[in-house]
Steps between C-alpha positions, in 0.01 A plus 500: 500500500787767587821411644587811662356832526765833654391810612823719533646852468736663234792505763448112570318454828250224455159633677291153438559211332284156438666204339291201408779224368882577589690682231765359218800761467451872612226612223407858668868557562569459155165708389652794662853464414368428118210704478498750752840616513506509100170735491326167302150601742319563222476163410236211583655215624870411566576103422721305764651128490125311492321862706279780322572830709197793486501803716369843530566810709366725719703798382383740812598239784780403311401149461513159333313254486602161318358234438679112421360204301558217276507603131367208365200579696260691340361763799209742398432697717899629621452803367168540694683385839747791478283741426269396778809435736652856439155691562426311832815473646569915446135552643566284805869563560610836301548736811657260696766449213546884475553479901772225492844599383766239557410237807208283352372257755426160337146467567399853439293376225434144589112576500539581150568117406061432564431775286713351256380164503130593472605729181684205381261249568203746317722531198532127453125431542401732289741371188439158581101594446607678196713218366177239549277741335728514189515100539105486404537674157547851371215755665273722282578804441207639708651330780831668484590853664527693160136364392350557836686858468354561140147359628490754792555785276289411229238466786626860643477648165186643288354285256654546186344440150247255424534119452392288234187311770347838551511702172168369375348636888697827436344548127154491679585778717295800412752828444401766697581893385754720615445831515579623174216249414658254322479144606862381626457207234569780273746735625708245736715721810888495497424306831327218333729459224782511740319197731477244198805538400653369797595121519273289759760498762766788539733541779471781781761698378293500118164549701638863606654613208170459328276650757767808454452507135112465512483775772759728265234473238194568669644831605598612163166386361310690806760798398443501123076476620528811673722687193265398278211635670618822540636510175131396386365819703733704362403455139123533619606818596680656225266305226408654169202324514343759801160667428507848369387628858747313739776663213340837604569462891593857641853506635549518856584824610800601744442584899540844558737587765460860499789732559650364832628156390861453439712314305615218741142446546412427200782254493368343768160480437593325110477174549541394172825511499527271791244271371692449166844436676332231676318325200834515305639330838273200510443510144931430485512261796176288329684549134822331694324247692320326168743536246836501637655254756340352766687635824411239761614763774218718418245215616574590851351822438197421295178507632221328273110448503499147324452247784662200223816722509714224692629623812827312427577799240544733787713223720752496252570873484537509881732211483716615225556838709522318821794283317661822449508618829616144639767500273647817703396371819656162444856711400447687848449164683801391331662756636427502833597111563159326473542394125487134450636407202313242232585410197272775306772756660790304428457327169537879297841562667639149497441448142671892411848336713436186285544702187788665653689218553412353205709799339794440754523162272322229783308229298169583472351121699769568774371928517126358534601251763679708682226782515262236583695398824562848593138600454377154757747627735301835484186432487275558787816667690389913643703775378704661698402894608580713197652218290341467128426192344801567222727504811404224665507250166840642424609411830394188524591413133898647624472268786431188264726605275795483796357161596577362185821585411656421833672188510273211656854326564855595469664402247927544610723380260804520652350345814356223337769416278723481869274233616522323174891547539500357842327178415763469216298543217480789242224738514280484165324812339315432149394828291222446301247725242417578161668645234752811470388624884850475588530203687922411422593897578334435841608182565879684479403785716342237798832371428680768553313593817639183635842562412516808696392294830764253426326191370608277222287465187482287218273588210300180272422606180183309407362679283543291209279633281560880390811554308772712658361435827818273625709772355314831689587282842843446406535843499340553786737243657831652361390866660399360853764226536290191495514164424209457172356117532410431123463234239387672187176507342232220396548327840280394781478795759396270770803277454719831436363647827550147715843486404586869600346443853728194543779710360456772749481255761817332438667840479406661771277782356274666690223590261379385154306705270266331227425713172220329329377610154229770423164304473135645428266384739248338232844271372359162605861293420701805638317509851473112516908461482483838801255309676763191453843735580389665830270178645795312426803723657264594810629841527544715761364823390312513153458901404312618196607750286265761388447827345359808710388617143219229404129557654260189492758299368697478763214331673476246178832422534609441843187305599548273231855431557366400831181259359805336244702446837197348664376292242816343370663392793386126488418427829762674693446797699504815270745741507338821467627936419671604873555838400523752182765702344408803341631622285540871244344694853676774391313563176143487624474838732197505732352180282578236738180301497712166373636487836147462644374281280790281544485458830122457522531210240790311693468598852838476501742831545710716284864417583716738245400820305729514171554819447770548214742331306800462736599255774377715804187585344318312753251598736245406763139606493435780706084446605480880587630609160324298276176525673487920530624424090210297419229755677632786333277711393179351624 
């Protein structure tokens, strides 16, 4: 049984709702805030506290429906009950939706909630039914669609080759001549040889084929007849073996004209000349037609004597040219407004912008996902007068582009770290990453972004690990005027990180930066004492550095830096990314795909650019930029 089933539109007014137990949590809020805000449509179900969340759309009403139930219940036929939902509900209700703009009485669609419990009430019956039939033991295959499907057409189809039972019956058969008198025992037709060779039960699609090839060959063997024959009577004619006195014929003499005929008469009145231009005409065309490629638009044209000739021959030539012309008339449709697009239209285009941000360096899983949500959104949607198919995708695909970069939630530094100072605590940022991206050179520039709005910083140095790394911050330190909170290496950087909070505390300081140690994701005992550092200090802001030059890796990475956070934290609540540094921006030109696939993986915004090697290099994202950058050139 469902819990709750929504009917609502992309803006957010709720049109019709059912709910059959009262809701845990806000699961469709957080479907659209983590699904269809972050252009994740394409996929099947989203997963919720103890709720499985399916929907669908009606792309040309601009709706959603959704639909709410347990997920340790094990529902059939959901997938049925949206489909059947959609279609009945845009039937009953679609011009009254078109009608309404903005004021939406309540029980405009309150006669909708019958339909929906008779739908719902069918569905259920019928997979209970189901579910007791499979109780009883496992069907035969006769009884299932495919064999009753294979069983209709072998019962649709000509009988095909002989079976063991009857070949003694079909010995006994006298053979009866054809009309070159032979018996057919003896000189078997292409036809027959054809028909034996077929297995006992073929499928429709095989049943035509062969009827083309068997009606192919009956016309070049009626051809060839008819060659031969008049080759035959040829020969007769022009035989050595003639009697003396048919040798001795007289020749035929000429007319005679007289003196008044005229040249141009006598060209008209030759009608050999005509007769031989047309022999050499069929004689080409019959030359092309049974030895050279088989032209399936010239069956339109054929006429033919042979009543076996299947009609179907000729059906396909009229179909293949009326494919043609629909082609055209489907572009002028198009055109004119009345296109609605499916996903035979879409799925060409969508997968040449796939490629092309593939190039502009997105990872390849978050380029098909994305592509797949844009192409849901579009699918069943009318185009717009005089607006191509390439136009609409790419405006769509900018649209969900813009949707995911833009922050979901602010993230203020300078704000926040007020309110921390208010309460009388520092305000705690931890940097974290892999290797060589460039994490301590940032950590000094955030640094020096808070310098220059008048905050006081102190820097921890726990990255205990790489050599030189206390030393790089101690420079850092001596050029911005900070105090460097450090105990050397081969210590804990949990303890080391502790001790700087309480540090900063009893001082007065108004921020404390954490510089952890270069990890690879796949470093078990590395992200185990991370997991142990940041679920221990609680931080305030946790940003991950990455690289805007890395492709599918970046996907690798930052999602499991985010499973090791989840996974380790021993019972407390996680601590998970809040936003992303990134960083060499300058060196990638128009590749800026990382950002993307960043932000899809995390959900969680892109707080600095670093764009150089000096203090100030330090940007914010600008959405517009980066997203005319990325479809460049498509």
């Amino acid at each position: 049984m469902i819990d709750h089933f929504s009917i609502f539109t992309k803006g957010g007014i709720v049109l019709w709702s059912y709910t059959q137990a009262k809701l845990r949590g806000s699961p469709i809020d957080e479907l659209i805030r983590a699904v269809l805000l972050e252009e994740r449509r394409g996929e099947n179900a989203f997963n919720y506290d103890m709720y499985t969340l399916k929907w669908a759309f009606a792309n040309e009403l601009e709706l959603i429906f959704v639909v709410v139930y347990q997920k340790i219940l094990s529902l059939l036929y959901i997938d049925e009950l949206l489909e059947v939902v959609n279609q009945r509900f845009c039937e009953n209700y679609g011009q009254s939706v078109k009608k309404l703009k903005e004021a939406i009485p309540n029980n405009h669609f309150v006669e909708f909630t019958d339909m929906f419990m008779k739908i719902l009430s069918s569905l259920e019956a019928k997979t209970a039914k189901e579910k007791k039939d499979r109780s009883k033991g496992p069907r035969k295959f006769e009884d299932t669609e495919k064999g009753k499907k294979l069983g209709k057409e072998k019962a649709e189809s000509p009988k095909s080759g002989r079976n063991k039972d009857d070949k003694d019956s079909a010995d006994e058969v006298p053979s009866t001549p054809n009309n070159e008198g032979e018996s057919e025992d003896q000189q078997p037709s292409d036809n027959t040889t054809a028909s034996t060779e077929t297995p006992a039960m073929e499928t429709e699609e095989d049943a035509k084929q062969r009827k083309i090839r068997e009606n192919i060959e009956k016309l070049k063997a009626k051809q060839q007849l008819k060659n031969s024959s008049s080759k035959t009577n040829l020969k007769t004619v022009s035989s050595p073996s003639l009697t003396s006195s048919e040798k001795k014929v007289a020749p035929k003499k000429g007319r005679d004209w007289g003196d008044k005929i005229t040249k141009q008469d006598a060209e008209a009145l030759d009608f050999s000349k005509r007769a031989s231009s047309a022999d050499l005409t069929n004689a080409s065309k019959q030359e092309r037609f049974i030895s050279g490629p088989i032209n399936l638009d010239d069956w339109g044209n054929m006429e033919t004597e042979d009543p076996d000739i299947d009609e179907e021959l000729i059906d396909i030539g009229k179909e293949k040219k009326e494919q043609k012309k629909g082609g055209w008339m489907s572009f002028l449709s198009g055109l004119a407004g009345n296109k609605a697009l499916d996903k035979a239209d879409l799925e060409p285009v969508i997968a040449a912008f796939r490629d092309h941000l593939i190039t502009k360096n997105v990872a390849a899983e978050i380029a098909e996902k994305l592509c797949e949500s844009v192409l849901t959104s579009l699918e069943g949607k009318k185009l717009g007068t005089f607006q191509g198919i390439k136009t609409t995708v790419r405006t769509a695909l900018e649209d969900a582009v813009k949707r995911i970069l833009t922050p979901k939630k602010n993230i203020d530094m300078l704000r926040d770290a007020m309110e921390a100072k208010k309460k009388g605590r520092p305000y705690v940022i931890v940097f974290v990453g892999v290797n060589g991206v460039g994490k301590s050179t940032n950590l000094a520039k955030v640094c020096s972004y808070l310098l220059q709005n008048e905050y006081s910083v102190l820097i921890a140095a726990c990255d205990t690990f790489r050599a030189g790394a206390v030393e790089q911050l101690q420079e850092h330190c001596r050029r911005l005027h900070v105090e460097l909170f450090e105990k050397g290496y081969r210590n804990d950087p949990t303890l080391i990180a502790v001790d700087a909070i309480a540090s900063a505390k009893q001082n007065g300081k108004d921020v404390v930066l954490i510089d952890t140690a270069g990890r690879m994701q796949d470093n078990l005992p590395q992200m185990q004492a991370l997991s142990k550092l940041v679920n221990t200090v609680n931080p305030d802001l946790v940003l991950f550095v990455g690289e805007a030059l890395v492709g599918n890796e970046a996907v690798d990475q930052v999602s499991k830096f985010n499973r090791a956070l989840i996974d380790l934290a021993k019972g407390r609540e996680p601590r998970l990314i809040d936003g992303i540094i990134l960083t060499k921006f300058d060196t990638i030109d128009d590749k800026v795909g990382a950002a993307i696939s960043l932000v899809y993986t995390t959900g969680q915004p892109i707080v600095f650019l670093g764009v150089g090697q000096h203090y100030t290099d330090l940007k914010r994202l600008n959405v517009n930029v980066v997203t005319k950058a990325l479809l460049k050139g498509s």
